[in-house]
LOKE-507996 format. One record per residue (C-alpha): residue number from 1; residue in three letters; x, y, z. Coordinates in steps of 0.05 Angstrom, whole numbers, plus 5000, padded with zeros to 4 digits. Layout:
<rs>
R   num   residuo      u      v      w
R   NUM       ALA      X      Y      Z
...
</rs>
This chain:
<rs>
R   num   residuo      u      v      w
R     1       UNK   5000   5000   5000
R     2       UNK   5028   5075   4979
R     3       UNK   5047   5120   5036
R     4       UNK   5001   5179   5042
R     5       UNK   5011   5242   5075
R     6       UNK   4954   5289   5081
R     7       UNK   4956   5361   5115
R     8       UNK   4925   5433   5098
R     9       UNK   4985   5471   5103
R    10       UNK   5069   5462   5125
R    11       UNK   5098   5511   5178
R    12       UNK   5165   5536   5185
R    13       UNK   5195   5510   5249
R    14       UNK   5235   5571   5271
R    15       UNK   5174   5622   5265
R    16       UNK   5121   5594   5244
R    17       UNK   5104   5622   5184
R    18       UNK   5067   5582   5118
R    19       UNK   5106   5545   5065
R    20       UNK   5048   5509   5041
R    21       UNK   4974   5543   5054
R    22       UNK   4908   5516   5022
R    23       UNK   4846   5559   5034
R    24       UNK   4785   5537   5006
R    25       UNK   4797   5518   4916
R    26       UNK   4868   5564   4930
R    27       UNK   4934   5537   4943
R    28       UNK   4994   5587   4969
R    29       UNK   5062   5565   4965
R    30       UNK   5114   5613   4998
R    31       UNK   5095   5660   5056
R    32       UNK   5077   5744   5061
R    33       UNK   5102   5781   4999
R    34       UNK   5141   5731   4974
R    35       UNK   5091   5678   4948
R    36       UNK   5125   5652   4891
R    37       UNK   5067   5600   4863
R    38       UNK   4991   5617   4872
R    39       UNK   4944   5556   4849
R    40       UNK   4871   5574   4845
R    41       UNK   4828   5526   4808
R    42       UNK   4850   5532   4739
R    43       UNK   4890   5593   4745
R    44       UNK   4969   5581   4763
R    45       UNK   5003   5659   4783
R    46       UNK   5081   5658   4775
R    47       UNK   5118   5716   4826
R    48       UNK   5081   5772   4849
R    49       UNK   5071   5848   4826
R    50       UNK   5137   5883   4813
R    51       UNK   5171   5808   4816
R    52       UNK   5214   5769   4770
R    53       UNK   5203   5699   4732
R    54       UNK   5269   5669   4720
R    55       UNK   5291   5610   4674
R    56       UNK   5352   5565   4698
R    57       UNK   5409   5575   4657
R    58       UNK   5406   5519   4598
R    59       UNK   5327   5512   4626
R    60       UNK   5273   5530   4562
R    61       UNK   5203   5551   4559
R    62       UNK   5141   5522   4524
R    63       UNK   5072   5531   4514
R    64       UNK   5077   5605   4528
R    65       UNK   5066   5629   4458
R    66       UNK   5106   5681   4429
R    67       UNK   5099   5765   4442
R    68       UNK   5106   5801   4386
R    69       UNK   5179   5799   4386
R    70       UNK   5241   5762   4347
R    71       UNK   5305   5727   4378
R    72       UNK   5361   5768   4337
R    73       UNK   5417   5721   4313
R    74       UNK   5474   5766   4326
R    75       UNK   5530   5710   4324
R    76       UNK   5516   5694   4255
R    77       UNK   5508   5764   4203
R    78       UNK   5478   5731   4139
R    79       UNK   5520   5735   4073
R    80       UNK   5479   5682   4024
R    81       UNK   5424   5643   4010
R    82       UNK   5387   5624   4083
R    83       UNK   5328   5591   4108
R    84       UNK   5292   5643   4164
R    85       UNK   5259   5609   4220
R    86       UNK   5198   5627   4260
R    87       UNK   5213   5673   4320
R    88       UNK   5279   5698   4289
R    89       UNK   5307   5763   4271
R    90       UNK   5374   5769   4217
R    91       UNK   5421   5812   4196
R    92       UNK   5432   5813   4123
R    93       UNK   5505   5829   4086
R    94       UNK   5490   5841   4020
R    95       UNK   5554   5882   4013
R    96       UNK   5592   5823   3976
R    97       UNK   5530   5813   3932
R    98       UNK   5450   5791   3927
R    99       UNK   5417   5736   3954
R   100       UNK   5365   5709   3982
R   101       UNK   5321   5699   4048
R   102       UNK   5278   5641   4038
R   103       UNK   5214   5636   4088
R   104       UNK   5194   5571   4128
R   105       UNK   5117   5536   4117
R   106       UNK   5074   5584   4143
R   107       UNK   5032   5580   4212
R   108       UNK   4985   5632   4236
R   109       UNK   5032   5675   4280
R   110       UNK   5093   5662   4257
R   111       UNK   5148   5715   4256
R   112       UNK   5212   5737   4220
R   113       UNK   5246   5793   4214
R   114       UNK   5310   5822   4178
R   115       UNK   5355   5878   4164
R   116       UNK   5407   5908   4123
R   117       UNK   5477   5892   4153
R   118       UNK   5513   5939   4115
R   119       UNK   5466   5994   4094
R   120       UNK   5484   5954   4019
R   121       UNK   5408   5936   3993
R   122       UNK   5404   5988   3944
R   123       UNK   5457   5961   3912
R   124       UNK   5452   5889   3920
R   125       UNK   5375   5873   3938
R   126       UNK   5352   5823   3983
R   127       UNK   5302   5780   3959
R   128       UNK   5246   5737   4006
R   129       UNK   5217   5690   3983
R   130       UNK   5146   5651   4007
R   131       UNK   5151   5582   4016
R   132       UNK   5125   5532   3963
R   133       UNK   5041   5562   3932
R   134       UNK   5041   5610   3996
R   135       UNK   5034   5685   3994
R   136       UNK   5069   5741   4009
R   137       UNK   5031   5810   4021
R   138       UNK   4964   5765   3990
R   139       UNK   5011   5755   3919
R   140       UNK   5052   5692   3904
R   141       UNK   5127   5709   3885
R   142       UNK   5185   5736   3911
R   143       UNK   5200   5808   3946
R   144       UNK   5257   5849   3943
R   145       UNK   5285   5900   3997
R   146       UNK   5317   5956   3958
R   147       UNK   5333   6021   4008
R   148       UNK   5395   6028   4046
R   149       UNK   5390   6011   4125
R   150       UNK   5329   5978   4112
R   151       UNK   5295   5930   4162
R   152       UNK   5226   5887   4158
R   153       UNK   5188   5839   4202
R   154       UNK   5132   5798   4176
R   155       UNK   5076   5757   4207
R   156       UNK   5045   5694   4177
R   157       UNK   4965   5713   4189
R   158       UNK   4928   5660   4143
R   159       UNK   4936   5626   4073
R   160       UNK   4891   5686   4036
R   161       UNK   4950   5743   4051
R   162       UNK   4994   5693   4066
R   163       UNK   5062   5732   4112
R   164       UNK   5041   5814   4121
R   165       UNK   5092   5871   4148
R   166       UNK   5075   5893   4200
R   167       UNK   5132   5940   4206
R   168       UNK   5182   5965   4158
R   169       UNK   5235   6018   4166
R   170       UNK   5280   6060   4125
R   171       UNK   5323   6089   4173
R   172       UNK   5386   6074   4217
R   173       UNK   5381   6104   4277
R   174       UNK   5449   6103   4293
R   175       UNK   5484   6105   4220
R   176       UNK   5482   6161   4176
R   177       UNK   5498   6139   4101
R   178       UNK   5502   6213   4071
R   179       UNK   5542   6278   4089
R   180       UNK   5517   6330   4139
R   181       UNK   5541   6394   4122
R   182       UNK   5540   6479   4127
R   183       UNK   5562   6536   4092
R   184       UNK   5579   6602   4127
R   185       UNK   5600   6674   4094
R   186       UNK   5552   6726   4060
R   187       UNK   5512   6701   4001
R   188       UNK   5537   6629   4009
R   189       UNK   5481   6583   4005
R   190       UNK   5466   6505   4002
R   191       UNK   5403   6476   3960
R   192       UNK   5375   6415   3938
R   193       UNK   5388   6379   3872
R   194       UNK   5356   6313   3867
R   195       UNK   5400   6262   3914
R   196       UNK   5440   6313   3919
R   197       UNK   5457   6376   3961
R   198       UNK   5497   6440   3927
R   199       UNK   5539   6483   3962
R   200       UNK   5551   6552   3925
R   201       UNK   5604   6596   3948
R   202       UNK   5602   6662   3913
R   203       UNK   5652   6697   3973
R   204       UNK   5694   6676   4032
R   205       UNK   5672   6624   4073
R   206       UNK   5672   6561   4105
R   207       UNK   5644   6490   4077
R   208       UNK   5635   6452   4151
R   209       UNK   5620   6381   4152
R   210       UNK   5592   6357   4221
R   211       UNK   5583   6284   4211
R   212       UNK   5615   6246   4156
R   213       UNK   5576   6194   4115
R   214       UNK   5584   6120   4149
R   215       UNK   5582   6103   4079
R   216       UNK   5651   6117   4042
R   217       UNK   5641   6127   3971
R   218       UNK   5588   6185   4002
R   219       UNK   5655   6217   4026
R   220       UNK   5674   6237   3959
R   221       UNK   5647   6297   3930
R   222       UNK   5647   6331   3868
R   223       UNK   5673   6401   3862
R   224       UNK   5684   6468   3815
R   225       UNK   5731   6513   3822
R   226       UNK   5738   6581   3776
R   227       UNK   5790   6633   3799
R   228       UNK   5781   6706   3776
R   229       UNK   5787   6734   3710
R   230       UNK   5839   6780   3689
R   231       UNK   5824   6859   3676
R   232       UNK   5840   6886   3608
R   233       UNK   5895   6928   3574
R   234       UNK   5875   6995   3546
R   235       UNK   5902   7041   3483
R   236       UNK   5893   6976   3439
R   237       UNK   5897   6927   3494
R   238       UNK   5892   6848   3495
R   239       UNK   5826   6823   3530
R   240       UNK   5832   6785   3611
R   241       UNK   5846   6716   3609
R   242       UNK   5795   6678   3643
R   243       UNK   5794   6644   3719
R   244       UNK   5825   6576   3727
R   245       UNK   5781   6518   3716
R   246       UNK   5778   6453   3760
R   247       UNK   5724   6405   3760
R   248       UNK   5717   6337   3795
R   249       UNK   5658   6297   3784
R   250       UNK   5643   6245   3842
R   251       UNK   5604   6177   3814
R   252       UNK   5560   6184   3877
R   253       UNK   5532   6253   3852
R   254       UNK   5499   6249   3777
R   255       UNK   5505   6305   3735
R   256       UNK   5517   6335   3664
R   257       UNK   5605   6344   3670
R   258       UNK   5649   6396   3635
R   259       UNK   5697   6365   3579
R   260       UNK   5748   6387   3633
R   261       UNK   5721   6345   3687
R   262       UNK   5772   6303   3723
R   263       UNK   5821   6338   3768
R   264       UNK   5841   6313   3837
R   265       UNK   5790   6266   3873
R   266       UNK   5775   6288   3944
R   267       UNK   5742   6258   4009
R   268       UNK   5717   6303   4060
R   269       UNK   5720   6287   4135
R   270       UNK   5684   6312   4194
R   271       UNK   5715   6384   4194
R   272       UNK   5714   6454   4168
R   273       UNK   5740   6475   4097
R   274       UNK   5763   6547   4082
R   275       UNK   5738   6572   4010
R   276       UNK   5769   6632   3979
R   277       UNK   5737   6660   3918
R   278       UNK   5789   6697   3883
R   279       UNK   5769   6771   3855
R   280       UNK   5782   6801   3789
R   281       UNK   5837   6839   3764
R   282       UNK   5829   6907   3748
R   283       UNK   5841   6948   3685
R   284       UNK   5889   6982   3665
R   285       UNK   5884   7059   3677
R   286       UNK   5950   7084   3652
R   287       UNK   5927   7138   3590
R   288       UNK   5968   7139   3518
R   289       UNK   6018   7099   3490
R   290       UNK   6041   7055   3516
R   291       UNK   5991   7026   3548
R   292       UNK   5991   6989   3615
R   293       UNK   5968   6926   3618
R   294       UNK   5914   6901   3658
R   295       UNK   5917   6861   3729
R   296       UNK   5917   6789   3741
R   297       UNK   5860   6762   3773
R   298       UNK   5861   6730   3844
R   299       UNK   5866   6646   3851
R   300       UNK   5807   6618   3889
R   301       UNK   5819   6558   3939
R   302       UNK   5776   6501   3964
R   303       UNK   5780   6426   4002
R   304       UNK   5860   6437   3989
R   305       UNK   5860   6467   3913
R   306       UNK   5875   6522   3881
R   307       UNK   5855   6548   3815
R   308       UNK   5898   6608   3793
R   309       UNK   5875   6675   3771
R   310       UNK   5875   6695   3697
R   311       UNK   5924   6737   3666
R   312       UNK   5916   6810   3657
R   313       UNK   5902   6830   3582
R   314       UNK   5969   6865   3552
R   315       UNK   5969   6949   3533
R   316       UNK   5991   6979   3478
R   317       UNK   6073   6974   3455
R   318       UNK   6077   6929   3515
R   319       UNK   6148   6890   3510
R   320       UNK   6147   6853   3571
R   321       UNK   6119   6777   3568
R   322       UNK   6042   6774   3578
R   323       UNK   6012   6753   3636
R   324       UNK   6004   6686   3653
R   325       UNK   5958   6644   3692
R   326       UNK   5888   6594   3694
R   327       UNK   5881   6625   3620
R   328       UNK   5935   6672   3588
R   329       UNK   5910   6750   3584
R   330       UNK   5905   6770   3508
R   331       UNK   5974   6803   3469
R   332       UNK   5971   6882   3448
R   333       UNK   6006   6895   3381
R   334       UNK   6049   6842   3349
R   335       UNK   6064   6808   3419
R   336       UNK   6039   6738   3436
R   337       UNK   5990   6737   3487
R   338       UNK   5999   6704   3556
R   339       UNK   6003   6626   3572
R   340       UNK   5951   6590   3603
R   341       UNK   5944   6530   3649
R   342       UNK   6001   6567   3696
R   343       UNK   6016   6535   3744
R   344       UNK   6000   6469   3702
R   345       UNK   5944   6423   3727
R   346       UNK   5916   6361   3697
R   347       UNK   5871   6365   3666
R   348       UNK   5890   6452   3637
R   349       UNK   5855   6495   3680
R   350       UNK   5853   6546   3618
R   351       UNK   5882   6554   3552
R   352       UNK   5933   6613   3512
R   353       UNK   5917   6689   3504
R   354       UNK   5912   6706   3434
R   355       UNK   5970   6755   3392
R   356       UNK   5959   6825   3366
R   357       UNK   5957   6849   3298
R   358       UNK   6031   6877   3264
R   359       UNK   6033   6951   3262
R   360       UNK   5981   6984   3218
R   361       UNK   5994   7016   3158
R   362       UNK   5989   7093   3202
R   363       UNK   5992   7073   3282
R   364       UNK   5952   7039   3335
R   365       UNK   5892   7067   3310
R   366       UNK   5885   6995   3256
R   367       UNK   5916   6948   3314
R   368       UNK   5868   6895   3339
R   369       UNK   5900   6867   3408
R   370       UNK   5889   6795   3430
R   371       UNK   5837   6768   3464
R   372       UNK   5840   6727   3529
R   373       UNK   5849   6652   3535
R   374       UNK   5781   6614   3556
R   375       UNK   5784   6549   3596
R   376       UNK   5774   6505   3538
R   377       UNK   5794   6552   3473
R   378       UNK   5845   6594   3468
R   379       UNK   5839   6669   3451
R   380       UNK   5821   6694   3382
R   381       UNK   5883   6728   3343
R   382       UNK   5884   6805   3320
R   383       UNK   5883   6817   3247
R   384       UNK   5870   6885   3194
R   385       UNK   5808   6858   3176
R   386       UNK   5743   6889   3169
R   387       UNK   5707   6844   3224
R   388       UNK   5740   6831   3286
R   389       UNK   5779   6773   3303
R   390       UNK   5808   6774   3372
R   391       UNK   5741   6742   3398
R   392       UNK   5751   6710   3475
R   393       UNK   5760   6640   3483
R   394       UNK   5708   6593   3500
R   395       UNK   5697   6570   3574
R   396       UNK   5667   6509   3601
R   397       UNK   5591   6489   3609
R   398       UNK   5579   6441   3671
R   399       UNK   5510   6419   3708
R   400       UNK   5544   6414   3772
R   401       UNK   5489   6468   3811
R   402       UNK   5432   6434   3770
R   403       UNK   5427   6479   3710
R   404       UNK   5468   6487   3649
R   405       UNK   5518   6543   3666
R   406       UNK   5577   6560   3621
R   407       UNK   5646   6597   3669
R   408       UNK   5709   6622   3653
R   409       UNK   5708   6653   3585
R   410       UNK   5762   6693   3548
R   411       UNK   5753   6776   3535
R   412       UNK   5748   6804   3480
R   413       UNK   5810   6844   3445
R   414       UNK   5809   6917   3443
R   415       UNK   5802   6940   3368
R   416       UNK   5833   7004   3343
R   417       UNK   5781   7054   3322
R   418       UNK   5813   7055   3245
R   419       UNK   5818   6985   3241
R   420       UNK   5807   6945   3184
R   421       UNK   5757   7000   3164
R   422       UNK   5707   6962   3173
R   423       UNK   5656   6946   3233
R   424       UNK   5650   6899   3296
R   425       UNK   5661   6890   3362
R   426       UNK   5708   6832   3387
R   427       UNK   5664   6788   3429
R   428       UNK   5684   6750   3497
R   429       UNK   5680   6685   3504
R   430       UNK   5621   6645   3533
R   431       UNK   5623   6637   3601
R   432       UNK   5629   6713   3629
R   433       UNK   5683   6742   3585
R   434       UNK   5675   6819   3563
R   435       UNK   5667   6840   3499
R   436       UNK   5723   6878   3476
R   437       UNK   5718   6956   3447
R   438       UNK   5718   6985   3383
R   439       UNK   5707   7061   3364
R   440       UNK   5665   7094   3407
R   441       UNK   5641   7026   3444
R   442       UNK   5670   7014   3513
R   443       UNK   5687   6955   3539
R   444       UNK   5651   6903   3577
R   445       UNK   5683   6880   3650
R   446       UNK   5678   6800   3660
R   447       UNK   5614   6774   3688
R   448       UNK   5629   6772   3775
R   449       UNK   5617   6697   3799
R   450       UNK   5642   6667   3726
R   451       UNK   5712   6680   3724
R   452       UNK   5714   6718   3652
R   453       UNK   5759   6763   3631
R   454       UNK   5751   6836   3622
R   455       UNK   5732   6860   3557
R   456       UNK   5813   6901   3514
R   457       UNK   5806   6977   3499
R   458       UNK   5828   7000   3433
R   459       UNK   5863   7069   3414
R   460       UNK   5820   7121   3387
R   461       UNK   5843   7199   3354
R   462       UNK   5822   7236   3421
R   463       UNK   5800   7232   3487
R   464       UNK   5729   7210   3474
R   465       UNK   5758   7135   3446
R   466       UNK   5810   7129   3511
R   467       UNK   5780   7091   3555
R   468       UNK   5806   7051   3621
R   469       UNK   5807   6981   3610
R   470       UNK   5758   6932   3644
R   471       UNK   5759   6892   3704
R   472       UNK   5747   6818   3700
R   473       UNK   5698   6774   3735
R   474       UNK   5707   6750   3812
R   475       UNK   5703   6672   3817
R   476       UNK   5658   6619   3837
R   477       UNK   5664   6549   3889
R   478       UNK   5611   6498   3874
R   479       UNK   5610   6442   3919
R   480       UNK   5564   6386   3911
R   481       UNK   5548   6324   3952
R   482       UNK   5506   6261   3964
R   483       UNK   5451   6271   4014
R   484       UNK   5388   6233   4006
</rs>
């Protein structure tokens, strides 16, 4: 026969107190605040208010059901082809490629979740894929996750809609894949192109970048840089050669490039980058022959660069070498004009000034002077004819701010008021450069914020034709970066 022992409740010897208490259908176990196991009729109560229910270490849990929640598998990141299983949470590489996350049989309230690793689906999807005939969002086939940072968790409801999201995010909290950046200085501004974000720097300032993008190809920006035209000689002067040209075009940022496009790649850090927008040159005051030439314009500077200012246009019986710099300033009579590209850069950061016309058959009255060197054509050559000639040389056309903007052009020559005995005024080249003079015409100073070259004076019989030459145009910084 089995041994029975049969009591209400067990007592503590040294006080007392319950271990065991049965009142009525309930059955305590554990004494005053601490009861640990309540047992009334079908109910079973687990701690108490403001306790905790612990698990041995190795012990597991069933029957409990699941609460809305994944186990994340942190000790193994995903990097091909898997098989998810209920109550689990992944994080997915795709950074060495795609692949995909195949889901297990379906059961009403399953759960899965998953998300992007590496901030890399955009580039290489991840694909999920419904097991066997079952749905997906109520549709048979695959899905594909295709947005940076990028996490999704999905519940199995039933076999019309098959697995749902019930929550899918497109941020990292914690990550940023894209630049964060300011501009500071008067007139400096940053808009929005696109993906993009453009930083314009028309003076002095600072480019700042608080937080660099967790994602390194985001680092790399693309970039302008146009230094200031040069200012124009007068009595028969040579036209300004334009600003230095740079231009790097990052693949992260699409736009429309320059033919010049290419110069130094950079990647920006977490700091604060001077910009210096170099001014233009001035004219040349200096009255009668000879004329003075004009002044080189000033280099701008950005993330480490420097594009140099253009030459100053020659003046009239000039003998010293014409002015160098991003483009060469235009020649006066019979002299070559200035070279361009100075210092050299790769790819030229401008091209040659043009050379004035041989002496006339009376004096400078017939001379046409050179025009100014543009960043991708050089300046147009003097000549006796009865059109001008010494036209500016073209600059460069780039999308970088969003729109279709040409920089950096070439001015015109001055053209003696006798010249060729014809008519015409020698024209700058696109991209800001001045048009030059002829007879009774002034000049035209370089466009400010392009970089062109002012616009060459010629000679005239009498004070009404002797005009100062023309100042060229201040530069420009474009900076533009990945942000969305």
């Amino acid at each position: 026969m089995t041994s029975k022992i049969k009591v209400d409740n067990i007592n503590k010897v040294s006080d007392d107190t319950n271990i065991i208490k049965k009142c009525g259908t309930t059955t305590t176990i554990g004494s005053g605040a601490s009861n640990p196991i309540v047992v009334d009729g079908s109910t079973v109560t687990l701690g108490r208010c403001g306790g905790t229910v612990a698990l041995a270490s190795g012990a597991s849990q069933t029957g409990f059901g699941r609460t809305g929640t994944v186990d994340w598998q942190t000790g193994s990141i995903k990097t091909a082809t898997f098989t998810a299983a209920n109550g689990e949470g992944y994080f997915a590489n795709t950074l060495g490629g795609a692949f995909v996350m195949n889901l297990p049989a379906g059961s009403a309230g399953a759960i899965i979740s998953v998300a992007d690793y590496s901030s890399s689906f955009a580039t290489n999807a991840l694909t999920v894929t419904p097991n066997g005939s079952e749905k997906l969002a109520g549709n048979t086939g695959s899905a594909f996750l295709t947005t940076d940072g990028q996490s999704v968790t999905l519940v199995y409801v039933d076999a019309t809609k098959g697995w749902i999201t019930v929550n899918d995010s497109e941020e990292n909290v914690t990550l940023n894949p894209f630049i964060t950046a300011s501009v500071s200085g008067a007139g400096n501004t940053i808009s929005a192109c696109g993906s993009c974000n453009v930083a314009k720097f028309t003076g002095p300032g600072t480019f700042t970048v608080s937080s660099a993008a967790t994602c390194a190809a985001n680092n790399v920006v693309s970039y302008m840089i146009v230094a200031g035209g040069g200012g124009s000689g007068n009595y028969t002067g040579g036209g300004g050669g334009a600003g230095g040209f740079r231009e790097f075009k990052s693949p992260v940022t699409p736009y429309v490039a320059s033919p010049l496009e290419g110069a130094t790649p950079i990647t920006v850090t977490a700091t604060g980058f001077p910009i210096v927008v170099g001014g233009g040159g001035a004219g040349s005051t200096t009255p009668g022959d000879p004329g003075a030439p004009g002044t080189r314009g000033s280099e701008s500077t950005a993330l480490g660069l420097a594009s140099a200012g253009g030459g100053g246009g020659g003046g009239s019986n000039q003998c010293s070498p014409q002015s160098p710099g991003g483009s060469g300033g235009g020649g006066p009579e019979a002299r070559s004009g200035g070279l361009g590209n100075t210092p050299p850069v790769s790819p030229a950061q401008g091209k040659n000034g043009g050379t004035g016309s041989g002496s006339g058959p009376q004096n400078d009255y017939y001379e046409e002077a050179g025009a100014g060197g543009g960043a991708t054509a050089v300046g147009g050559n003097g000549a006796h004819n009865t059109t001008p000639t010494a036209n500016g040389g073209a600059g460069a056309t780039t999308n970088i701010t969003g729109t279709a903007v040409a920089y950096a052009g070439g001015g015109g020559g001055g053209r003696g008021a006798l010249s060729g005995g014809g008519s015409g005024i020698p024209q700058g080249g696109t991209g800001g450069g001045g048009n030059g003079s002829f007879q009774t015409t002034d000049g035209v100073a370089g466009t400010d914020n392009t970089g062109g070259g002012g616009g060459g004076i010629g000679a005239g019989p009498g004070a009404p034709y002797q005009f100062n030459g023309k100042q060229g145009g201040s530069g420009i910084v474009v900076i533009r970066y990945k942000a969305r």
